[in-house]
VEXLONU-388549 format. One record per residue (C-alpha): residue number from 1; residue in three letters; x, y, z. Coordinates in steps of 0.2 Angstrom, whole numbers. Each point is the difference from the previous one (the first is absolute). Last residue first. Layout:
<marlos>
pos NUM; code ALA; px X; py Y; pz Z
...
</marlos>
This chain:
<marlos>
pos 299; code UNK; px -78; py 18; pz -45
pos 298; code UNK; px 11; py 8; pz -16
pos 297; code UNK; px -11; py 3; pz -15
pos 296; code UNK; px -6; py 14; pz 6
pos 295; code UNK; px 16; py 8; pz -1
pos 294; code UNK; px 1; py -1; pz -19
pos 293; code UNK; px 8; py -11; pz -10
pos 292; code UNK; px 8; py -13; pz 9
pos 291; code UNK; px 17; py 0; pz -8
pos 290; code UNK; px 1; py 20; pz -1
pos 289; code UNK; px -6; py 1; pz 20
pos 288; code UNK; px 16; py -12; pz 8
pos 287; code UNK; px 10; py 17; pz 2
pos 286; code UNK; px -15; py 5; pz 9
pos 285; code UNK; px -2; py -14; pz 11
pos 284; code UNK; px 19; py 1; pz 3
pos 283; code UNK; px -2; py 17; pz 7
pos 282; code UNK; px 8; py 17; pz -9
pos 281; code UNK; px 11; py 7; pz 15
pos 280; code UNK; px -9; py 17; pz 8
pos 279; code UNK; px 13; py 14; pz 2
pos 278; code UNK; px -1; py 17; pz 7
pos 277; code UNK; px 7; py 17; pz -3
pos 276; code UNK; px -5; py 19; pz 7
pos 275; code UNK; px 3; py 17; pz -2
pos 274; code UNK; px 9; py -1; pz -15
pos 273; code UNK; px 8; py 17; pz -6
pos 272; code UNK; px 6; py -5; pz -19
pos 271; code UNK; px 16; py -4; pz -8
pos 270; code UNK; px 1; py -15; pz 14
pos 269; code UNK; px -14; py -11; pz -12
pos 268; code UNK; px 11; py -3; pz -15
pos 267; code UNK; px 16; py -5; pz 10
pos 266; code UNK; px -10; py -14; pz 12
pos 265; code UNK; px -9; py -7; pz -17
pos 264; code UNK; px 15; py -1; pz -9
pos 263; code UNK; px 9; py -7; pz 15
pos 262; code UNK; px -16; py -13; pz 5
pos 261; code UNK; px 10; py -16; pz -7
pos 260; code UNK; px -14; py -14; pz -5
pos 259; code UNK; px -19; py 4; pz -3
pos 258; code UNK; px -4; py 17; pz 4
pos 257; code UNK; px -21; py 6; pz -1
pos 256; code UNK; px -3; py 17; pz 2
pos 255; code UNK; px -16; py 7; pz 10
pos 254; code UNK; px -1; py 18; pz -1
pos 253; code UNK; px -7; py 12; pz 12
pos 252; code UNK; px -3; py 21; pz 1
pos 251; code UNK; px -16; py -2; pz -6
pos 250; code UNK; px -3; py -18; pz -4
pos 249; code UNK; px 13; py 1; pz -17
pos 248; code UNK; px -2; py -20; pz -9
pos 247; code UNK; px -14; py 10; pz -11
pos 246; code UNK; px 15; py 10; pz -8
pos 245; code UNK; px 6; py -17; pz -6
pos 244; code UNK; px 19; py -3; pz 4
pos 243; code UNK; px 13; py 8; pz -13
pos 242; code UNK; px 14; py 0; pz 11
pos 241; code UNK; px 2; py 18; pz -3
pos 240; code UNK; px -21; py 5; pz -2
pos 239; code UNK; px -3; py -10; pz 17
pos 238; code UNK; px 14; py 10; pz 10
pos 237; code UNK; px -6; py 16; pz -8
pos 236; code UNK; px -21; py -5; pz 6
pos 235; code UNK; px 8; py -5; pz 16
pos 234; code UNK; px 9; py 17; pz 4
pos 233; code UNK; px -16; py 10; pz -7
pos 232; code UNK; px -10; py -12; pz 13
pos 231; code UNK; px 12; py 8; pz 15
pos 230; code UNK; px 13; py -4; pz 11
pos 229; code UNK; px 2; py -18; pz -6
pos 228; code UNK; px -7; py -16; pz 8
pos 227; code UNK; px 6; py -15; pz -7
pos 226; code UNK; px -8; py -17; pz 3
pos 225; code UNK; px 15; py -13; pz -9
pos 224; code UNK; px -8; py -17; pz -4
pos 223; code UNK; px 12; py -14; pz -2
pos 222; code UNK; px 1; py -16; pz -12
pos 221; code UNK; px 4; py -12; pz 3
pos 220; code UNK; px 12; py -11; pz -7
pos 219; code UNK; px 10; py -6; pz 14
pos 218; code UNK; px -15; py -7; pz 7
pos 217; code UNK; px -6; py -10; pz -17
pos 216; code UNK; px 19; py -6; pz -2
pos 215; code UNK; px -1; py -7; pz 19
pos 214; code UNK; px -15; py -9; pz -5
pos 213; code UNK; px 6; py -7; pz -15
pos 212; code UNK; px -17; py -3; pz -12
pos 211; code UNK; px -7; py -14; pz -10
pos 210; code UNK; px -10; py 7; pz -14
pos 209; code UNK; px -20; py 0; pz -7
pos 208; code UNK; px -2; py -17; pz 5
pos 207; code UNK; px -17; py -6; pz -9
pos 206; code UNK; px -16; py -4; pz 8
pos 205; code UNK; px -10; py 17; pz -1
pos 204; code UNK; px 15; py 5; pz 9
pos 203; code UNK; px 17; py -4; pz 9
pos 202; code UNK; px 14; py 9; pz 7
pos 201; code UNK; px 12; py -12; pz 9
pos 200; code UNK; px 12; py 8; pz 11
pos 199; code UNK; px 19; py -3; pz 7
pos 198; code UNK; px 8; py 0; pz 17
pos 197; code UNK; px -15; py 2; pz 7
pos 196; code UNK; px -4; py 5; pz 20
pos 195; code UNK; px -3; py 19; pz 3
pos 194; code UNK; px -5; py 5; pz -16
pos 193; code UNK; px -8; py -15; pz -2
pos 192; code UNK; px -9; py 5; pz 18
pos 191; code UNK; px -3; py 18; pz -5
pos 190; code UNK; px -9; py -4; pz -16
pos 189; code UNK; px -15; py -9; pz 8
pos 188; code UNK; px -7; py -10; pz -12
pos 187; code UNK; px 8; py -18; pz 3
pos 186; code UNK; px 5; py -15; pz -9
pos 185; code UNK; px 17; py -7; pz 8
pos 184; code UNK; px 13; py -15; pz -7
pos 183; code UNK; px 9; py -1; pz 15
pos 182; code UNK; px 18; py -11; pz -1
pos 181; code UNK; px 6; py -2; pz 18
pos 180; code UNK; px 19; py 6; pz 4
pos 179; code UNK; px -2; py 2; pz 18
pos 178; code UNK; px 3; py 19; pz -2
pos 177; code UNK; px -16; py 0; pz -11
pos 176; code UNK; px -9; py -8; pz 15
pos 175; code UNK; px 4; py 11; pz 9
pos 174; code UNK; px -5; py 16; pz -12
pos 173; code UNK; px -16; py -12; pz -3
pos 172; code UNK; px -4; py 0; pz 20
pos 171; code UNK; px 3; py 20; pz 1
pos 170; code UNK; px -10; py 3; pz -15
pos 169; code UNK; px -14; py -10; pz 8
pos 168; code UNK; px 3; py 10; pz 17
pos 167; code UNK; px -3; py 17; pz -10
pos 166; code UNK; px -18; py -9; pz -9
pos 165; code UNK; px -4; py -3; pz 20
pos 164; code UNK; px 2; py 17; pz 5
pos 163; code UNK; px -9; py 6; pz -16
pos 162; code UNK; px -13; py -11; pz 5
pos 161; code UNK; px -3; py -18; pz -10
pos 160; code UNK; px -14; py -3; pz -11
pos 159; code UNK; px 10; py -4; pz -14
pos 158; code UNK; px 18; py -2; pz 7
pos 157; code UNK; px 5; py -14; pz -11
pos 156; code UNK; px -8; py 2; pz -19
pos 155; code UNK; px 5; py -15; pz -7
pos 154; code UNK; px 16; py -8; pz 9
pos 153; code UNK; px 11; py -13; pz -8
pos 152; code UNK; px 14; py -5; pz 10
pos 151; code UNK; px 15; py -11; pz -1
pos 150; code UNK; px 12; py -7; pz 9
pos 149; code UNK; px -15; py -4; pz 16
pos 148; code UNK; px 6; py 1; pz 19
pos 147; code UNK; px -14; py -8; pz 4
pos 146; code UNK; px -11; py 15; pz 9
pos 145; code UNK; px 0; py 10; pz -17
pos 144; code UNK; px -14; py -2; pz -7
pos 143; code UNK; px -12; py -6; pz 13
pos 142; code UNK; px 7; py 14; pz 12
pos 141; code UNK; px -5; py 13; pz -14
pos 140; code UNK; px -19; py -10; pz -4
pos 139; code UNK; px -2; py 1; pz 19
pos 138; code UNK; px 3; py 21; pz -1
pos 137; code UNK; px -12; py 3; pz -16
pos 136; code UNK; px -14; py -10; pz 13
pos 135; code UNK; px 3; py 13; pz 12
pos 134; code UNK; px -2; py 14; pz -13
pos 133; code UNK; px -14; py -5; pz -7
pos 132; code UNK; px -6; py 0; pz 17
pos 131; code UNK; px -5; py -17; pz 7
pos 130; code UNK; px -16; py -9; pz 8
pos 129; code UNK; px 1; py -13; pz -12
pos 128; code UNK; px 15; py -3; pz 4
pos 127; code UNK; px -5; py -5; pz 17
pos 126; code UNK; px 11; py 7; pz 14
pos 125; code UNK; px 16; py -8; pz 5
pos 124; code UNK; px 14; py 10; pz -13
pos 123; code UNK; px 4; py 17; pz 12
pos 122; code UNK; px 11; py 8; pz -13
pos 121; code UNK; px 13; py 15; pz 3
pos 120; code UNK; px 7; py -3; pz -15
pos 119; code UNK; px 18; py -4; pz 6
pos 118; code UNK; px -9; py -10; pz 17
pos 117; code UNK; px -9; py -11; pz -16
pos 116; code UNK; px 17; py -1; pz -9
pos 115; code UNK; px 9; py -8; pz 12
pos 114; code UNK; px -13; py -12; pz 4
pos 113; code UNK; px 2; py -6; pz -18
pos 112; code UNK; px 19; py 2; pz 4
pos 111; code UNK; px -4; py -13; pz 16
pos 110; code UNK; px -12; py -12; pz -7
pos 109; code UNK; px 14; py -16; pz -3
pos 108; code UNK; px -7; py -15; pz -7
pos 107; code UNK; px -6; py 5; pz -18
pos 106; code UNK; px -7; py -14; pz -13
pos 105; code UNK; px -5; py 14; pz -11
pos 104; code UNK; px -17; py -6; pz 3
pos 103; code UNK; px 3; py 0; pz 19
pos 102; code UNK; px 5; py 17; pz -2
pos 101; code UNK; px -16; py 6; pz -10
pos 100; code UNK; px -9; py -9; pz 13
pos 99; code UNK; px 8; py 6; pz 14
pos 98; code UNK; px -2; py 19; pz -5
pos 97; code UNK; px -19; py -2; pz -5
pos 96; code UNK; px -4; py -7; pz 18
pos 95; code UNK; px 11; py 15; pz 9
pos 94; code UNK; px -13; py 11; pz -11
pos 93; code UNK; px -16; py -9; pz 7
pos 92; code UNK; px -7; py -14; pz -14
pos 91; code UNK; px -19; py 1; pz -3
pos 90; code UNK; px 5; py 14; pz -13
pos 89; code UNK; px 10; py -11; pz -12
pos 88; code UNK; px 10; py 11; pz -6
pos 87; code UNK; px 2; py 3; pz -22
pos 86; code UNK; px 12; py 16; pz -1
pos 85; code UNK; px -3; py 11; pz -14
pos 84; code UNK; px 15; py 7; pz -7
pos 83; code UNK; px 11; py -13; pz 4
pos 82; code UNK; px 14; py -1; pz 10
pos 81; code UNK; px 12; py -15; pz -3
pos 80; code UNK; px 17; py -8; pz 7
pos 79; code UNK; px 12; py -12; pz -10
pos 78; code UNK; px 11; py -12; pz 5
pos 77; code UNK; px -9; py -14; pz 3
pos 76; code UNK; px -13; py 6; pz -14
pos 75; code UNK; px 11; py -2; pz -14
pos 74; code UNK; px 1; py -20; pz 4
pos 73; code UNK; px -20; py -2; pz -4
pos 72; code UNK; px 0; py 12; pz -14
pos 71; code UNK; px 14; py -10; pz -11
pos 70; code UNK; px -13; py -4; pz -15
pos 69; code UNK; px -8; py 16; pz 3
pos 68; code UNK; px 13; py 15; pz 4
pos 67; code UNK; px 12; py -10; pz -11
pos 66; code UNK; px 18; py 1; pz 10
pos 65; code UNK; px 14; py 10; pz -4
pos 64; code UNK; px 0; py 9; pz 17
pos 63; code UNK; px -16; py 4; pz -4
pos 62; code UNK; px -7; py -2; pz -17
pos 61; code UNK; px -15; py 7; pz -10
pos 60; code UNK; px -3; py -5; pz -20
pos 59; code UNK; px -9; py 6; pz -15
pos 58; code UNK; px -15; py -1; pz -7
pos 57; code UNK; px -18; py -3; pz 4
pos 56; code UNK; px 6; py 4; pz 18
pos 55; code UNK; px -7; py -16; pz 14
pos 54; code UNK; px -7; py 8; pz 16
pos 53; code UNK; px 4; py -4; pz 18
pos 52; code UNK; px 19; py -3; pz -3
pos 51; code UNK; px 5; py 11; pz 13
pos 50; code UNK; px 9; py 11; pz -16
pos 49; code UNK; px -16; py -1; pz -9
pos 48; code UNK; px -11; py 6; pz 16
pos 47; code UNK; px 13; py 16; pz 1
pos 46; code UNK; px -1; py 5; pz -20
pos 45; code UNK; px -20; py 1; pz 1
pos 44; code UNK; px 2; py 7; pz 19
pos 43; code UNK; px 11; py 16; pz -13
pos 42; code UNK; px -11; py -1; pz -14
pos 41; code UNK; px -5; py 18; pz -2
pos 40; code UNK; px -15; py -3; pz 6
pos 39; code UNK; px 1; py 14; pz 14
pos 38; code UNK; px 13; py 13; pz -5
pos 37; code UNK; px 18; py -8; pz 1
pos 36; code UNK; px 16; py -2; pz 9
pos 35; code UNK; px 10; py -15; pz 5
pos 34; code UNK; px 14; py 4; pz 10
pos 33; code UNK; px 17; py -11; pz 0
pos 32; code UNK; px 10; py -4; pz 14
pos 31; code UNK; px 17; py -8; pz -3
pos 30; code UNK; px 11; py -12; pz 10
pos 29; code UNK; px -2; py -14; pz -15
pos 28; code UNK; px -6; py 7; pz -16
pos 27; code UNK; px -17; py 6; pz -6
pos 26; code UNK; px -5; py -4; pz -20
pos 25; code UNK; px -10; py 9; pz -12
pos 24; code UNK; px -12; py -4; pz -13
pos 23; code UNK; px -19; py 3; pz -4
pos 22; code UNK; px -3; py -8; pz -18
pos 21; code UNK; px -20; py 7; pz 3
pos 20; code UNK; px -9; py 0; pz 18
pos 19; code UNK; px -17; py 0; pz 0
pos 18; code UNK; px -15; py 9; pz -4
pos 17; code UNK; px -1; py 6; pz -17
pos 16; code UNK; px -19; py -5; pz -2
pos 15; code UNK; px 7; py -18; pz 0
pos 14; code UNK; px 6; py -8; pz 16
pos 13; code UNK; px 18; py -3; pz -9
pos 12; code UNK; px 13; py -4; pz 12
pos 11; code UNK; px 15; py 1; pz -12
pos 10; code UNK; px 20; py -3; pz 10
pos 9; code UNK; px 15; py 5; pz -11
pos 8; code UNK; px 14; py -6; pz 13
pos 7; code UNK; px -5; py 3; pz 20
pos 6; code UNK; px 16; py -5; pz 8
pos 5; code UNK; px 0; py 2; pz 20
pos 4; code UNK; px 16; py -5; pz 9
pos 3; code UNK; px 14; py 4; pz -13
pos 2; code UNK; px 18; py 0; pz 5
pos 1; code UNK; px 10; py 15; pz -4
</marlos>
């Protein structure tokens, strides 16, 4: 597979153990790749070296084989950009933004960017000053995408946007996914890598803690089993058999966990009289919880 982003042993060292520290990992052509991290972990750090804004101590950053400094200037035709935190000039109306960016990206032809505003549902021609979050998330969107762009690099997308809108934003990146464009995506909202990645970087206190397959983390979760049984003495039996923790019994209620084939599972629970059975699937964030460290941990 060909290589888009290369991110090879990259130090960013602020001091106080803030930074990012021999980060590697790479994002080939077609694919969409998450990005997720606890504030700080280094994730905008990793993004502003691959735009070429920042300089790493050590290491190198390439797209399409191409130095994200020396070679910044020619990366940027094809290249599309969301940042965290959107510098607008607030004298400028939202339609006056959009223009500018195109003219600078020496863009002719509005009609996808004016695409993308019916798509989101954005009404550009007041002051931006005047905008929502929100609103102002929705012009950053059209301004990263309205070109057409091979590769995107996207930090924290849908922040500020409504859950409508966050559902359209997968909808554009499953697009453009089928279009074949390379996204490199930082996000925290597990439901959209879920929804969106083919693969995910896990990264914290500035070091990659793995690189995951997302259709290997799905496969491998792990499913919680709500069983009812006729009575708390039933329970208390089933828990002693299959040696689950006596504290696990909620009076006539256990919840077992099953990863993989249910048939052990299935034959061990129809010895008894069950009065009722549900299933709640382990979530991604949850899976994602060991890396982290702790839920709090995860904002």
């Amino acid at each position: 597979m060909t290589k888009v982003f290369e991110i090879n042993h990259i130090t960013k060292d602020y001091g106080n153990q803030k930074g990012v520290f021999d980060v590697s990992f790479s994002v080939n052509q077609g694919e969409v790749m998450g990005f997720l991290g606890p504030n700080g972990a280094g994730k905008t750090t990793t993004i502003r070296q691959l735009m070429g804004f920042i300089h790493p101590d050590s290491g190198e950053v390439k797209i399409n084989g191409l130095d994200c400094f020396k070679d910044a200037a020619k990366i940027q035709e094809t290249l599309g950009y969301l940042p965290g935190e959107i510098a607008f000039m607030d004298g400028m109306t939202g339609i006056e933004f959009i223009k500018f960016i195109a003219d600078m990206k020496n863009m002719t032809d509005l009609s996808y960017a004016k695409e993308l505003m019916e798509f989101f549902e954005l009404d550009p021609k007041g002051k931006l000053k005047k905008m929502s979050k929100g609103m102002k998330q929705k012009i950053g969107i059209v301004c990263a995408f309205m070109n057409h762009p091979k590769q995107v690099i996207l930090d924290e997308p849908t922040s500020g946007l409504d859950p409508l809108m966050q559902n359209r934003f997968v909808e554009l990146i499953l697009k453009e996914k089928a279009k074949g464009t390379t996204i490199l995506m930082s996000s925290h909202i597990f439901e959209e890598i879920e929804r969106t990645c083919d693969r995910t970087v896990i990264i914290k206190s500035g070091h990659i803690m793995a690189v995951e397959d997302m259709n290997k983390l799905k496969s491998g979760k792990k499913k919680n089993y709500i069983v009812r049984f006729k009575d708390k003495d039933s329970a208390e039996q089933y828990a002693k058999e299959h040696q689950i923790s006596k504290e696990a019994v909620e009076d006539a209620t256990i919840t077992v966990g099953v990863k993989g084939n249910v048939d052990d599972f299935i034959k061990g629970i129809s010895k008894y009289e069950i009065k009722d059975l549900s299933i709640k699937s382990q979530s991604l964030e949850e899976m994602f919880m060991h890396f982290y460290g702790g839920e709090e941990n995860v904002k």
